[in-house]
PDB file as gemmi writes it, atoms N, CA and C in Angstrom:
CRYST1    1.000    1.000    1.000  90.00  90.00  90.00 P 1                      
ATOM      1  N   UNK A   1       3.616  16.237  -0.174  1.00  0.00           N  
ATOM      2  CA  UNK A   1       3.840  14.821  -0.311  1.00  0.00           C  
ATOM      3  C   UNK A   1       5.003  14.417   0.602  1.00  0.00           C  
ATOM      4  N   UNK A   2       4.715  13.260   1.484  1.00  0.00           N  
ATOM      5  CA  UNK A   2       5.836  12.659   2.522  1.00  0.00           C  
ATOM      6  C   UNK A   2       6.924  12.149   1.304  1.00  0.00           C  
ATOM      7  N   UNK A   3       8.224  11.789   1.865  1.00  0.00           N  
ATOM      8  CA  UNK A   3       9.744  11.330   1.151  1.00  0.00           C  
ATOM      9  C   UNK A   3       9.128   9.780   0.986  1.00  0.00           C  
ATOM     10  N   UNK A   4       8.880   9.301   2.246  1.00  0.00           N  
ATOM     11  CA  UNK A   4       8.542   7.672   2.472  1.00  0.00           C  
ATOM     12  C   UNK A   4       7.492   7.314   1.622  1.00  0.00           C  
ATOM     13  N   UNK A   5       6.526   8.449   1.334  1.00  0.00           N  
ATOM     14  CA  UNK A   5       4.832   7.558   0.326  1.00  0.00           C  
ATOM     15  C   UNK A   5       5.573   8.089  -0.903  1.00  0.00           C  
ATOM     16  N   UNK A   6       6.358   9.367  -1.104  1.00  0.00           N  
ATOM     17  CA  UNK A   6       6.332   9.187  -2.265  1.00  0.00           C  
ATOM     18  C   UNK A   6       7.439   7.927  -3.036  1.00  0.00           C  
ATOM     19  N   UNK A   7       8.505   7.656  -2.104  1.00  0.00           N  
ATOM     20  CA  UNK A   7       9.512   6.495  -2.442  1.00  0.00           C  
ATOM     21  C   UNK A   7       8.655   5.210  -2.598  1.00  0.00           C  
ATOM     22  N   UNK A   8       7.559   4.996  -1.889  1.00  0.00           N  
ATOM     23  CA  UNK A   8       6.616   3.736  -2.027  1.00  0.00           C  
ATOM     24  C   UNK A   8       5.681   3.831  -3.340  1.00  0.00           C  
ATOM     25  N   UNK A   9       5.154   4.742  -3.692  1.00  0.00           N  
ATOM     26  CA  UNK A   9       4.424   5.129  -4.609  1.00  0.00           C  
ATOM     27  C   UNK A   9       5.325   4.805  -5.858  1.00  0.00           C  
ATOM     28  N   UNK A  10       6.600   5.587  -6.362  1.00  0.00           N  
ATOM     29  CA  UNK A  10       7.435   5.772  -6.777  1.00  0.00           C  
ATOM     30  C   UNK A  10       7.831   4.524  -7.159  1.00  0.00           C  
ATOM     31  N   UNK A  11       8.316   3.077  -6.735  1.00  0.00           N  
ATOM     32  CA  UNK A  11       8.998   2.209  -6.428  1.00  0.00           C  
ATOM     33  C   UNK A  11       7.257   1.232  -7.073  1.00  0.00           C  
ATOM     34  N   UNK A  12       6.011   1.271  -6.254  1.00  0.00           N  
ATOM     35  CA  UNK A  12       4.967   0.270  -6.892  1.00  0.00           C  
ATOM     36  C   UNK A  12       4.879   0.934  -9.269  1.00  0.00           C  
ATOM     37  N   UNK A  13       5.147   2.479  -9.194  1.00  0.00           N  
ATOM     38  CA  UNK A  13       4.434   2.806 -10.369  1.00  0.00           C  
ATOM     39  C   UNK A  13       5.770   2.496 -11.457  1.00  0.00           C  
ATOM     40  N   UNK A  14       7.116   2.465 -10.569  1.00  0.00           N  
ATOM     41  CA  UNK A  14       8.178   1.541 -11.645  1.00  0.00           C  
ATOM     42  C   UNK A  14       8.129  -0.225 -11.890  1.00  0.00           C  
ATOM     43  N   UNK A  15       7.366  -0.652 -10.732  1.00  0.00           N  
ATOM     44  CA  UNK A  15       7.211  -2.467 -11.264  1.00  0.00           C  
ATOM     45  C   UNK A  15       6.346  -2.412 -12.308  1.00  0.00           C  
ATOM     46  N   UNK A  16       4.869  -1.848 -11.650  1.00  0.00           N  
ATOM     47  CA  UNK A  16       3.847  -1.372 -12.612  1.00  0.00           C  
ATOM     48  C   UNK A  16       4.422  -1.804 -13.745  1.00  0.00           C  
ATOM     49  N   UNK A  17       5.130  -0.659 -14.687  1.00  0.00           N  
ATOM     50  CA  UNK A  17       5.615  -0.411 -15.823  1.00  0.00           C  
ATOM     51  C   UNK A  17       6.451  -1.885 -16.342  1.00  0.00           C  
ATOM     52  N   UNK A  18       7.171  -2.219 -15.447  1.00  0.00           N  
ATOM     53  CA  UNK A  18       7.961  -3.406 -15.810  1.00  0.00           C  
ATOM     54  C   UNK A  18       7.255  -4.601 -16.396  1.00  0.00           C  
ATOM     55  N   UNK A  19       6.104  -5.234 -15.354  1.00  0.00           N  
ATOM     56  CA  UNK A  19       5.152  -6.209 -15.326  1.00  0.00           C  
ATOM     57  C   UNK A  19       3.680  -6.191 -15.575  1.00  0.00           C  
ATOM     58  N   UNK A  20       3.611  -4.857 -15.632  1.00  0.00           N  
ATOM     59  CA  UNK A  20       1.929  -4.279 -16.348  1.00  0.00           C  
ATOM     60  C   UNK A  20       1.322  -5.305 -14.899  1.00  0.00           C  
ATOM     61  N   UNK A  21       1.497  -4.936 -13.483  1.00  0.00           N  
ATOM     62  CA  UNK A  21       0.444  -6.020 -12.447  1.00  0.00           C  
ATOM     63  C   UNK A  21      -0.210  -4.301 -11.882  1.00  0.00           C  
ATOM     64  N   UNK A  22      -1.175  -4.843 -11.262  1.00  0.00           N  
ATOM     65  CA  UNK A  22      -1.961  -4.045 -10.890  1.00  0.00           C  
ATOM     66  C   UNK A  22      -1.568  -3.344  -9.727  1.00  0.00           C  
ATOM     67  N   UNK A  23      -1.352  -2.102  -9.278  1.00  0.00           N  
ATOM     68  CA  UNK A  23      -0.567  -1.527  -8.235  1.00  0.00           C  
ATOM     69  C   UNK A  23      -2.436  -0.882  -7.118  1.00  0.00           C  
ATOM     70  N   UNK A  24      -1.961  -1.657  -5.946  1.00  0.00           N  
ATOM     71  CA  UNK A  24      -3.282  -1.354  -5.016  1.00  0.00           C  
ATOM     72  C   UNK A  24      -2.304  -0.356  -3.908  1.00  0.00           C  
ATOM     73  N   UNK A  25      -2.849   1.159  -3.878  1.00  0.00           N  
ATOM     74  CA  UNK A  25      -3.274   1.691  -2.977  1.00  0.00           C  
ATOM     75  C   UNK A  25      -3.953   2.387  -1.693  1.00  0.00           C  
ATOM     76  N   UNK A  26      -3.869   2.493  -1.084  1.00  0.00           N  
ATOM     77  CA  UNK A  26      -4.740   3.604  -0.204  1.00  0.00           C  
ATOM     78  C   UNK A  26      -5.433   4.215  -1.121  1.00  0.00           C  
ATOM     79  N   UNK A  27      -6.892   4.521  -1.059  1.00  0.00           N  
ATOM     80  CA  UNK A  27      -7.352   5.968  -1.769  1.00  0.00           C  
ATOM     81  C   UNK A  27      -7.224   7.389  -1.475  1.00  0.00           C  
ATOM     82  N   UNK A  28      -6.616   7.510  -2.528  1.00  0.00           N  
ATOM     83  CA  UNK A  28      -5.908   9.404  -1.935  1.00  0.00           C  
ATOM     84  C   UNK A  28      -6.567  10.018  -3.476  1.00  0.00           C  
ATOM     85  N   UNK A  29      -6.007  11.352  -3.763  1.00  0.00           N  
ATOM     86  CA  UNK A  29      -6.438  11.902  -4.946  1.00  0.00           C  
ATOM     87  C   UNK A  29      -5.659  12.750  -5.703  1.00  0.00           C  
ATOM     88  N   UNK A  30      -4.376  12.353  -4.764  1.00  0.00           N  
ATOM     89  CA  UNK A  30      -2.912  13.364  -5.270  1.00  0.00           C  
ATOM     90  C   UNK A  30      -2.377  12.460  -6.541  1.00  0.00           C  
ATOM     91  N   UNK A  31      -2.723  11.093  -6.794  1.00  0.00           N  
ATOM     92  CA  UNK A  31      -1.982   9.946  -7.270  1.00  0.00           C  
ATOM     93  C   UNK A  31      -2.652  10.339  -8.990  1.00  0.00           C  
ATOM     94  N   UNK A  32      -1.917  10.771 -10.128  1.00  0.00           N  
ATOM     95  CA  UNK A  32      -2.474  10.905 -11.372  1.00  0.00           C  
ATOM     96  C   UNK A  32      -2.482   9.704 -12.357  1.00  0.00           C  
ATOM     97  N   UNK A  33      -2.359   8.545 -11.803  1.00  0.00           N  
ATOM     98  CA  UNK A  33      -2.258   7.724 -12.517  1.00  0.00           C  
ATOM     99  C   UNK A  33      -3.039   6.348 -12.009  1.00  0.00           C  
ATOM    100  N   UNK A  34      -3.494   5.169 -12.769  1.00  0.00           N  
ATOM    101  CA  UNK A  34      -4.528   4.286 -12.329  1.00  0.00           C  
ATOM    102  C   UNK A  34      -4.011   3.050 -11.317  1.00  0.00           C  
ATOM    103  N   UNK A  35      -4.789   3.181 -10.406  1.00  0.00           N  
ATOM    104  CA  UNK A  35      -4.129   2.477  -9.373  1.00  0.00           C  
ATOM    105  C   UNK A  35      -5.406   1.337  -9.108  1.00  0.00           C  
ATOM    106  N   UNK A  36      -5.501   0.747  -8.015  1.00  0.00           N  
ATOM    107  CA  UNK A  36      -7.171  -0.039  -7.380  1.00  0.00           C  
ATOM    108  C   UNK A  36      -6.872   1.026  -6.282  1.00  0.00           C  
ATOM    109  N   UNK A  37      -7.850   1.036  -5.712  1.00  0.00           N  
ATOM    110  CA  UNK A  37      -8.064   2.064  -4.156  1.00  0.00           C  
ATOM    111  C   UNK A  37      -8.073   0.723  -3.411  1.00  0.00           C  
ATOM    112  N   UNK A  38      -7.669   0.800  -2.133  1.00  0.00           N  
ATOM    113  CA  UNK A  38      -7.706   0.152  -1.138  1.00  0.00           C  
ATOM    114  C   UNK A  38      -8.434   1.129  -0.128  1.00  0.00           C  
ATOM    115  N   UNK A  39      -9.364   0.047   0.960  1.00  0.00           N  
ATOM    116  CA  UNK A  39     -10.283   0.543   1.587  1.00  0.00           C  
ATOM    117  C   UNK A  39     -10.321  -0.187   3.095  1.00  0.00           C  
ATOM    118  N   UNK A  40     -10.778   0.472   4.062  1.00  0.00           N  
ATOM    119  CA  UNK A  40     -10.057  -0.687   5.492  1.00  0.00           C  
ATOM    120  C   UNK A  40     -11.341  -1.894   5.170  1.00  0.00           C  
ATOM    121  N   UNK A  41     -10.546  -3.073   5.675  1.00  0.00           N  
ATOM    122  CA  UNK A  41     -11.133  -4.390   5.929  1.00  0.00           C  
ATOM    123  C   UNK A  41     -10.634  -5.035   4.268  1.00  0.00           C  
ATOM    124  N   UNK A  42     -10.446  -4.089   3.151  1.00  0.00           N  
ATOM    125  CA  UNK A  42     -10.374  -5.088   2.181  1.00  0.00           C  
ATOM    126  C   UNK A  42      -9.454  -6.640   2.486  1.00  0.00           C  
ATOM    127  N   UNK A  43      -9.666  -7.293   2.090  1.00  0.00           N  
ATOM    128  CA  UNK A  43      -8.714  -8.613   2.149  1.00  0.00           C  
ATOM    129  C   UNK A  43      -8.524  -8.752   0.258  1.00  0.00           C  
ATOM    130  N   UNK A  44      -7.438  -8.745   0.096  1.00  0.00           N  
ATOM    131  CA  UNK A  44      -6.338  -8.950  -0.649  1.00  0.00           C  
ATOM    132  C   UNK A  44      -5.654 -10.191  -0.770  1.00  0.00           C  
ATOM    133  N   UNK A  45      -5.790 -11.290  -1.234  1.00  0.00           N  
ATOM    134  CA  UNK A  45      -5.021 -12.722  -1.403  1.00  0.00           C  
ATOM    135  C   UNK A  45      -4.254 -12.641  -2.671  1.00  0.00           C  
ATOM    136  N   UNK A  46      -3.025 -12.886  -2.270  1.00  0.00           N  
ATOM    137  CA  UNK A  46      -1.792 -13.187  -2.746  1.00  0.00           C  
ATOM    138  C   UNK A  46      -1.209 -14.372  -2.714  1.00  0.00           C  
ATOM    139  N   UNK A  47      -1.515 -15.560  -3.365  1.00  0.00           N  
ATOM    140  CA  UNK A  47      -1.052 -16.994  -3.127  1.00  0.00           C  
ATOM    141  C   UNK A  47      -1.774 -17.724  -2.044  1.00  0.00           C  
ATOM    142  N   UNK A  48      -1.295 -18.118  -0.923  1.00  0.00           N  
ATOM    143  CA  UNK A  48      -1.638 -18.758   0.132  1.00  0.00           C  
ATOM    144  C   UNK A  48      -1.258 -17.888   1.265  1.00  0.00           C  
ATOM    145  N   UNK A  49      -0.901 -16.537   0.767  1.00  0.00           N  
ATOM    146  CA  UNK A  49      -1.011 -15.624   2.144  1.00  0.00           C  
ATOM    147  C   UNK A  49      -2.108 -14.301   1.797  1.00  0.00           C  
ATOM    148  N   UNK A  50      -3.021 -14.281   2.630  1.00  0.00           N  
ATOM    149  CA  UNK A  50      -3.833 -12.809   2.990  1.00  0.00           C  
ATOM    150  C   UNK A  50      -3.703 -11.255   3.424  1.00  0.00           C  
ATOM    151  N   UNK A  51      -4.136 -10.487   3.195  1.00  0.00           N  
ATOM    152  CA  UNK A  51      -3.574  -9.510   3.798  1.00  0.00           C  
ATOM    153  C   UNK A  51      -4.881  -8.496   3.856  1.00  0.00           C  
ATOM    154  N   UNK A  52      -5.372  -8.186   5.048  1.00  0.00           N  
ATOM    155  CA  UNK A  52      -6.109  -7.132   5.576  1.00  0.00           C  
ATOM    156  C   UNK A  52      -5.732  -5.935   5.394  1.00  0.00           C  
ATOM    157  N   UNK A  53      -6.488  -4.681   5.198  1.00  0.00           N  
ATOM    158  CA  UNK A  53      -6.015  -3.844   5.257  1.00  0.00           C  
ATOM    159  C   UNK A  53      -6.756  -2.906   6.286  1.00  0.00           C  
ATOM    160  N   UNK A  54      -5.843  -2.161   6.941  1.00  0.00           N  
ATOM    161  CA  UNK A  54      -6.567  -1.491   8.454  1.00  0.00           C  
ATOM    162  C   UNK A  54      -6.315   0.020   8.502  1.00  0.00           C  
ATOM    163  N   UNK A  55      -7.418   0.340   8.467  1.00  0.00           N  
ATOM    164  CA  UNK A  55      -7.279   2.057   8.083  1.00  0.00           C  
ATOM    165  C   UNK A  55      -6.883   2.924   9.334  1.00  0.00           C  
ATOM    166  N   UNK A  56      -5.538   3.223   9.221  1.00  0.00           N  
ATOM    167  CA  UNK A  56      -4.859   3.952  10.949  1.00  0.00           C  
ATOM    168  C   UNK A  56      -4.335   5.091  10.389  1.00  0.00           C  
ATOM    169  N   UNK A  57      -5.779   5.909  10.322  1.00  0.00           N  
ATOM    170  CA  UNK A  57      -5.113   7.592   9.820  1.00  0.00           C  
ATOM    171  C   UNK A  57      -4.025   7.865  11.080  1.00  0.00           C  
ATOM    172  N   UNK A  58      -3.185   8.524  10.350  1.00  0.00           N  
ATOM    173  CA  UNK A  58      -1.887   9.408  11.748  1.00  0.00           C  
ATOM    174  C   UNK A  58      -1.126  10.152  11.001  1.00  0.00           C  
ATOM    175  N   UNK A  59       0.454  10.209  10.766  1.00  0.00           N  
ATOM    176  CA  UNK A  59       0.314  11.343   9.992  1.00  0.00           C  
ATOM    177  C   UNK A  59      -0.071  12.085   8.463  1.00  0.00           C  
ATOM    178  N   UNK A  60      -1.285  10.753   7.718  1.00  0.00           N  
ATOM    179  CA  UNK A  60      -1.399  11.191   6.578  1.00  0.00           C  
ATOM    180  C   UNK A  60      -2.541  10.266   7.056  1.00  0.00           C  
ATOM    181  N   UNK A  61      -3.812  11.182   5.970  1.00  0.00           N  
ATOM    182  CA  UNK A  61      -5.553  10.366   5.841  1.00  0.00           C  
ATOM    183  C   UNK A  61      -5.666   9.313   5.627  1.00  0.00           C  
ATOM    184  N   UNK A  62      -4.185   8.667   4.384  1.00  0.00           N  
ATOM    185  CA  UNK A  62      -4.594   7.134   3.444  1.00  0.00           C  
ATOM    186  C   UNK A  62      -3.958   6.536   4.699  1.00  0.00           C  
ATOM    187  N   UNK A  63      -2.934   6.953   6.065  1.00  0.00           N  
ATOM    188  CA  UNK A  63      -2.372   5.925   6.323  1.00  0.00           C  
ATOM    189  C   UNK A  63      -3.202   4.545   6.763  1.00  0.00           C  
ATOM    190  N   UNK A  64      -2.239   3.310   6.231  1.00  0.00           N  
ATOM    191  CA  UNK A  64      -2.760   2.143   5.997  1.00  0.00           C  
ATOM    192  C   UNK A  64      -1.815   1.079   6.569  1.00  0.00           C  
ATOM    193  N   UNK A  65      -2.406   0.049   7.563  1.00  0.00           N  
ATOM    194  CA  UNK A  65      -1.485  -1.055   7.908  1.00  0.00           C  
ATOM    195  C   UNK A  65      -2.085  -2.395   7.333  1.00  0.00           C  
ATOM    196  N   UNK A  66      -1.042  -3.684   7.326  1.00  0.00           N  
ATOM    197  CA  UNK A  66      -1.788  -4.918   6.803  1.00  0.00           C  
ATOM    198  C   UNK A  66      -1.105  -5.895   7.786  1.00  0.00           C  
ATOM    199  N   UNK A  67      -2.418  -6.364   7.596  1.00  0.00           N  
ATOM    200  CA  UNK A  67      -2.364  -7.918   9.217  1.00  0.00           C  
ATOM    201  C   UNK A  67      -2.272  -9.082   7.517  1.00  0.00           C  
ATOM    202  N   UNK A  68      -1.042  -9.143   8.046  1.00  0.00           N  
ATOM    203  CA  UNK A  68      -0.456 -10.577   6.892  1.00  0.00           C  
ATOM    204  C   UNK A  68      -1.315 -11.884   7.909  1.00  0.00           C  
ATOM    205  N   UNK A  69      -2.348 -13.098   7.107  1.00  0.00           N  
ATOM    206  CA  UNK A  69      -2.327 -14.471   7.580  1.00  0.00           C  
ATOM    207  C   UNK A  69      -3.166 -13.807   9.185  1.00  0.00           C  
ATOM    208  N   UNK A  70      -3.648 -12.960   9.507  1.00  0.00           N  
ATOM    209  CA  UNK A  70      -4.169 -12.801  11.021  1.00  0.00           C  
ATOM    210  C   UNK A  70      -2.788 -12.936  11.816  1.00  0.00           C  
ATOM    211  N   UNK A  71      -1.807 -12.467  11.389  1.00  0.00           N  
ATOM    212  CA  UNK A  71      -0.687 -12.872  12.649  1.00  0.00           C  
ATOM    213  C   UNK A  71       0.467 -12.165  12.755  1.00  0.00           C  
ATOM    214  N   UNK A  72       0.441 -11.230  11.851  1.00  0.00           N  
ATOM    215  CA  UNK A  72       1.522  -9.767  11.565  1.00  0.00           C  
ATOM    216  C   UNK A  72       1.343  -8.424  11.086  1.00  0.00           C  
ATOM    217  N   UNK A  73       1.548  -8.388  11.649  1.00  0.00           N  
ATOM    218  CA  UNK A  73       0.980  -6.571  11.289  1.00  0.00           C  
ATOM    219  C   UNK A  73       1.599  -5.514  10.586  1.00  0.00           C  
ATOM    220  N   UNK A  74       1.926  -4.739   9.634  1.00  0.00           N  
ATOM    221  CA  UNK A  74       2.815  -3.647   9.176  1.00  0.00           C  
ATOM    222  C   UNK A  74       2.387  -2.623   8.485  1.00  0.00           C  
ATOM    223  N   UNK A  75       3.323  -1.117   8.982  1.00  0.00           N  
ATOM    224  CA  UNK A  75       2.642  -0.261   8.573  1.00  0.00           C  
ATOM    225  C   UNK A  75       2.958   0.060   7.414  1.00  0.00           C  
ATOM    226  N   UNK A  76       2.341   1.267   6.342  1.00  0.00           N  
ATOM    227  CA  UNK A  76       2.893   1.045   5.362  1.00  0.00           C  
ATOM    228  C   UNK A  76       4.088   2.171   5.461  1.00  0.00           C  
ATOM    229  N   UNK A  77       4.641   3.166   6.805  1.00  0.00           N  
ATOM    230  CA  UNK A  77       5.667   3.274   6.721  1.00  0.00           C  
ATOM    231  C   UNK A  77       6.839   2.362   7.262  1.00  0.00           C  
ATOM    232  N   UNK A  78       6.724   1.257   7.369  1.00  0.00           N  
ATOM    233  CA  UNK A  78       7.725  -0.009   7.544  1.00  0.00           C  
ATOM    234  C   UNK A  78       7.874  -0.412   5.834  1.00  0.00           C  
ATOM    235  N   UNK A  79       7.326  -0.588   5.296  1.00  0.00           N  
ATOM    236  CA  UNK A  79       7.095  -1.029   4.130  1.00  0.00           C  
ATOM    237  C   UNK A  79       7.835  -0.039   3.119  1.00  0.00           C  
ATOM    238  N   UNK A  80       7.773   1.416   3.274  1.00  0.00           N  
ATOM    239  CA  UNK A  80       8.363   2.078   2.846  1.00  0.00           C  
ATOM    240  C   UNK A  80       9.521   2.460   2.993  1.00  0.00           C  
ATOM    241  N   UNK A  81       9.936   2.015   4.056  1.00  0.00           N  
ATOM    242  CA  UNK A  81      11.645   1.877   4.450  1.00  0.00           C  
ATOM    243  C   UNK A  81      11.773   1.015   4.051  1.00  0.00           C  
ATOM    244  N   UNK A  82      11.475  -0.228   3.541  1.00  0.00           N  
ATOM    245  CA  UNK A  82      12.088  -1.239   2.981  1.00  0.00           C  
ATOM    246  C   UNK A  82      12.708  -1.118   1.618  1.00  0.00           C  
ATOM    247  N   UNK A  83      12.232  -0.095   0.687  1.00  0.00           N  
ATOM    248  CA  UNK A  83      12.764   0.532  -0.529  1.00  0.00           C  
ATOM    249  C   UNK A  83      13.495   1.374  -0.571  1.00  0.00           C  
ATOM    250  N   UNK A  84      14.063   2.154   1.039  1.00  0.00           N  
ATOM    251  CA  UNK A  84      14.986   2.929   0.986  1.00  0.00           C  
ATOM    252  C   UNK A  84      15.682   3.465   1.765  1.00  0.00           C  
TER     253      UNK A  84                                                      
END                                                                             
């Protein structure tokens, strides 16, 4: 297990707990607990912003980026530095 997925993982399965909201992943099979799988192309709406999800295996199978609104892009190791 990477430091960065597991700090991201780690960090979605403590809100989880806080707010009982639904925590969407990548589909992997290391994860023992109930997540949604995320899959490339899903679109995901969150308010009045969208989010694609784009399947860019590299150094791990689930890796996953999201095109926020068609106009930003991030990977989910950007995302995972953001928690730490």
């Amino acid at each position: 297990m990477r430091a960065g997925v597991t700090l991201l993982v780690a960090a979605g399965y403590e809100y989880l707990g806080r707010t009982g909201a639904t925590l969407l992943l990548p589909h992997q099979d290391w994860i023992t607990f109930a997540f949604t799988p995320l899959a490339d192309a899903d679109l995901v709406s969150i308010g009045k912003a969208s989010l694609t999800t784009l399947h860019t295996s590299g150094h791990t199978n689930e890796s996953m980026c999201f095109l926020l609104n068609d106009s930003a892009l991030f990977s989910g190791g950007f995302i995972a530095s953001l928690l730490g």
